[in-house]
ZAMARGU-4260 file (C-alpha; in steps of 0.2 Angstrom, whole numbers, plus 5000, padded with zeros to 4 digits):
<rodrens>
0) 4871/5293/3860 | 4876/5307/3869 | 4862/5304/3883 | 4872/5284/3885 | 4888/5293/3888
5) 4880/5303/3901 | 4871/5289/3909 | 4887/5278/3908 | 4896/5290/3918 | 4885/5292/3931
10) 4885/5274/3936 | 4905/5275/3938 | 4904/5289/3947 | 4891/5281/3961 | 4902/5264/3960
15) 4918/5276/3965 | 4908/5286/3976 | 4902/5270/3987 | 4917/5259/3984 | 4924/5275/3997
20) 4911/5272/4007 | 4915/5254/4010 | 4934/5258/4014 | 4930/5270/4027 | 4920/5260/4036
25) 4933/5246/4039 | 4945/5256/4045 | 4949/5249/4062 | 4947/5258/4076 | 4962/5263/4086
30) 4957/5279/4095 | 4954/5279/4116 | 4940/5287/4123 | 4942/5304/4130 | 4938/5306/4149
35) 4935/5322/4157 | 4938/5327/4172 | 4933/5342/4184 | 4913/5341/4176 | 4900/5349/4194
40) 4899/5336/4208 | 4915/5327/4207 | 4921/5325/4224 | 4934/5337/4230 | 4942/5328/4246
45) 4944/5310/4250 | 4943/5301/4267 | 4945/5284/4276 | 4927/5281/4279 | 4923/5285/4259
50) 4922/5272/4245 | 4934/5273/4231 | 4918/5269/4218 | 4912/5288/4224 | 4928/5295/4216
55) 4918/5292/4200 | 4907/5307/4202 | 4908/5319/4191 | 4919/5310/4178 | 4912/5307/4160
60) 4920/5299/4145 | 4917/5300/4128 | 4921/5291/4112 | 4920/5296/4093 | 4912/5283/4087
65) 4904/5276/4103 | 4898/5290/4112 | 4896/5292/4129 | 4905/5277/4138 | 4906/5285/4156
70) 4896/5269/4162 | 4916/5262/4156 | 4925/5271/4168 | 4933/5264/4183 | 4946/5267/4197
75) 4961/5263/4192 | 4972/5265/4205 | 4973/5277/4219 | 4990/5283/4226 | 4994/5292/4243
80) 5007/5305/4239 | 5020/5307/4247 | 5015/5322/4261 | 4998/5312/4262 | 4990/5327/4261
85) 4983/5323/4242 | 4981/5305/4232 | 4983/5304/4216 | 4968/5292/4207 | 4969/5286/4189
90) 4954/5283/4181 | 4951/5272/4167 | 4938/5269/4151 | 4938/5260/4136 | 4925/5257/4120
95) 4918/5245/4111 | 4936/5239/4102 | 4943/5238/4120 | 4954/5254/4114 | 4957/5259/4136
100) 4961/5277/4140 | 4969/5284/4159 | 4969/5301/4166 | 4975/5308/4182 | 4967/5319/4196
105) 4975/5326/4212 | 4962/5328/4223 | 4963/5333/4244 | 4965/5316/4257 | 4960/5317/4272
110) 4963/5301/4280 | 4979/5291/4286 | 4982/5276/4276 | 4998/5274/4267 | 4988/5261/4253
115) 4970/5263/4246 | 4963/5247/4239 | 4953/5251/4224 | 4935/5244/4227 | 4932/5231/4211
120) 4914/5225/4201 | 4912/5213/4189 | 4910/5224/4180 | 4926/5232/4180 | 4938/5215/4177
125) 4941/5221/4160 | 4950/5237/4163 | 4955/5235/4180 | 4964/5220/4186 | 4967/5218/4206
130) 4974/5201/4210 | 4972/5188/4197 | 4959/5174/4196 | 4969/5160/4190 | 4974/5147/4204
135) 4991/5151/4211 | 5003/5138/4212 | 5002/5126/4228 | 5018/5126/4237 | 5024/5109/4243
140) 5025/5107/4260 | 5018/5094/4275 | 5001/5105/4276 | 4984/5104/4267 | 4986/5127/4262
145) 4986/5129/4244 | 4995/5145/4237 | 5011/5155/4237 | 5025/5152/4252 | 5024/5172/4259
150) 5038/5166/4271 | 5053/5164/4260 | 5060/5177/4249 | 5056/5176/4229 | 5043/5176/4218
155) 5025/5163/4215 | 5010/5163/4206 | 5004/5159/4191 | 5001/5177/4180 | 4989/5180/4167
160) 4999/5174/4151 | 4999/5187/4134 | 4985/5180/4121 | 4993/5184/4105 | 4976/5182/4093
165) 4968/5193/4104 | 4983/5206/4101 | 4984/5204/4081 | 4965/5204/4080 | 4963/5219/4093
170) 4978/5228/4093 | 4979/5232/4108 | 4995/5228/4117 | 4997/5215/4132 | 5009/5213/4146
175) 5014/5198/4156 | 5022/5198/4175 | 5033/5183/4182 | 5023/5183/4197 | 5006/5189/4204
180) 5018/5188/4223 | 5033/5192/4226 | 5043/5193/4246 | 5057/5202/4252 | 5064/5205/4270
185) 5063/5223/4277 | 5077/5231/4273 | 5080/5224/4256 | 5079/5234/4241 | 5069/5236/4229
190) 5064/5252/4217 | 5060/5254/4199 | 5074/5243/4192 | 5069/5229/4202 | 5052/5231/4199
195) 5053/5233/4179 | 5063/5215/4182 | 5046/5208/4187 | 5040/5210/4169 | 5042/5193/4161
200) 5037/5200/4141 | 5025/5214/4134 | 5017/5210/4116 | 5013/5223/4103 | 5005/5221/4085
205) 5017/5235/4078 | 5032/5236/4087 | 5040/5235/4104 | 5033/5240/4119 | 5045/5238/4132
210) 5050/5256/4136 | 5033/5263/4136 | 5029/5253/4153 | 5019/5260/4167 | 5021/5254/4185
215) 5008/5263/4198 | 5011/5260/4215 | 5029/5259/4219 | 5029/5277/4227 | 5020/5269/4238
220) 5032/5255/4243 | 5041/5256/4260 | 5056/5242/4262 | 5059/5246/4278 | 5040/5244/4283
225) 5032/5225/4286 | 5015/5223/4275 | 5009/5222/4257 | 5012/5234/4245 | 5001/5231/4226
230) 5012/5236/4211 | 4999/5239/4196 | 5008/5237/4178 | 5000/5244/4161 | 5010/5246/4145
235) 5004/5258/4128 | 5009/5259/4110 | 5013/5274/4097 | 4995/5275/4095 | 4989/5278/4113
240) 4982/5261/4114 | 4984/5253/4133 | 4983/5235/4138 | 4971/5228/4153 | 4983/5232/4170
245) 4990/5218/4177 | 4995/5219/4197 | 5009/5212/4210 | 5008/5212/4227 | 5024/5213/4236
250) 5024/5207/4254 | 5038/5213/4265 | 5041/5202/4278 | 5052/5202/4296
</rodrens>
C-alpha cells in the first residue's frame, strides 16, 4: 500500500515537472540581439572610394536563443557629423522573431560628402528600408512621367502602410510616414518639429509609441542648400523591440 503512495506521487511530481517545461517554452520571445562592436579587423577610418557594406567588418551579433546572427547585421545608416571629421554609422541585427536591435560607432572620415547612401542587398530589405518599393502616385499632368511632382512644395508618395496582425502576432511595433517625398524651397524651414509632422501613426501591441520615435538623418539636413536629404525613421517599445526603418527623402529645391 505504502509502495502505491509512493508510486502515485511520483507521477505527479513528473506531470508538474513537464507541465513547467511546456510553459517555458511558449514564452514569446521579446529580447534583441546584442551586437558588439570594436572585435579585431573592424575598420578604423572611412573614405569616399570605400563601400559602406565594408563598415561591417569586425561587427558580430549574437542572440540568446539564436546564436550567432552576425550574417543579420546591416548598415543602418551612416551620418557625416557635423566637423566632417567622423560619421557616425548605426548598425542593425535582428533574430529569428524579427526582435531588431541598433548600436552606434563613431569612426574617423576621410572624405567630403555631406550624405552617405547606405549600399542595400536583398538581403537587407527587412531591417533596412531605403526608398520604398511600392509605386508612388503618378501626378496628373500633360506628360507620360509617372511619380511624385519634385517641383512644387509638399508632400507625394505612397508609404508603406502599418500591418496590424503582423504587430499583435509579432509584437514588434510599426510606423507609418505621410510621404516617401517631400519638397521645400531653400530657405524654408524645416527641423525636428517638422519632420516628427511627417509621421502619419506608429502602432504598438502594448502601448503608445509615439514619443519613443527615432529620426536619423536630420543633422544632416541643410535648407539653405539645393539637393536631397534622406530622413530614416524607427520607433521602439518598453521592451527594446524596434520596428523595420522606414525613410523620406526631402528634396530642396531653388
Amino acid at each position: 500500500m505504502e509502495s502505491k503512495k509512493i508510486y502515485f506521487l511520483l507521477i505527479v511530481l513528473v506531470i508538474i515537472i513537464f507541465s513547467g517545461c511546456v510553459i517555458s517554452v511558449v514564452v514569446s520571445d521579446r529580447k534583441a540581439p546584442e551586437i558588439t562592436l570594436g572585435e579585431a579587423g573592424m575598420v578604423s577610418e572611412y573614405s569616399d572610394d570605400m563601400d559602406t557594406s565594408e563598415l561591417l567588418a569586425g561587427v558580430t551579433a549574437y542572440d540568446d536563443r539564436d546564436g550567432d546572427v552576425t550574417d543579420s547585421v546591416t548598415v543602418l545608416n551612416v551620418l557625416v557629423l557635423d566637423n566632417g571629421e567622423y560619421i557616425k554609422v548605426t548598425y542593425a541585427a535582428k533574430d529569428s522573431h524579427n526582435n531588431v536591435a541598433q548600436k552606434s560607432a563613431k569612426i574617423k572620415y576621410s572624405g567630403s560628402k555631406s550624405f552617405i547612401n547606405v549600399s542595400v542587398t536583398e538581403d537587407d530589405s527587412e531591417v533596412q528600408t531605403q526608398e520604398t518599393t511600392t509605386e508612388k502616385e503618378t501626378v496628373p499632368q500633360e506628360t507620360t512621367t509617372a511619380g511624385p511632382d519634385l517641383t512644387q512644395p509638399g508632400g507625394s508618395g505612397t508609404p508603406v502602410k502599418i500591418d496590424q496582425e503582423k504587430v499583435k502576432t509579432t509584437g514588434v511595433p510599426q510606423i507609418e510616414l505621410k510621404y516617401t517625398d517631400y519638397v521645400i524651397k531653400a530657405g524654408d524651414s524645416f527641423g525636428t518639429v517638422e519632420a516628427l509632422d511627417m509621421v502619419n501613426s506608429t502602432l504598438d501591441d502594448k502601448e503608445g509609441v509615439s514619443n519613443r520615435i527615432v529620426i536619423n538623418g536630420i543633422g544632416n539636413v541643410n535648407t539653405n542648400r539645393v539637393g536631397e536629404y534622406q530622413l530614416v525613421y524607427s520607433v521602439s517599445d518598453t521592451d527594446g523591440n524596434r520596428s523595420e526603418a522606414q525613410t523620406l527623402t526631402l528634396h530642396v529645391i531653388e
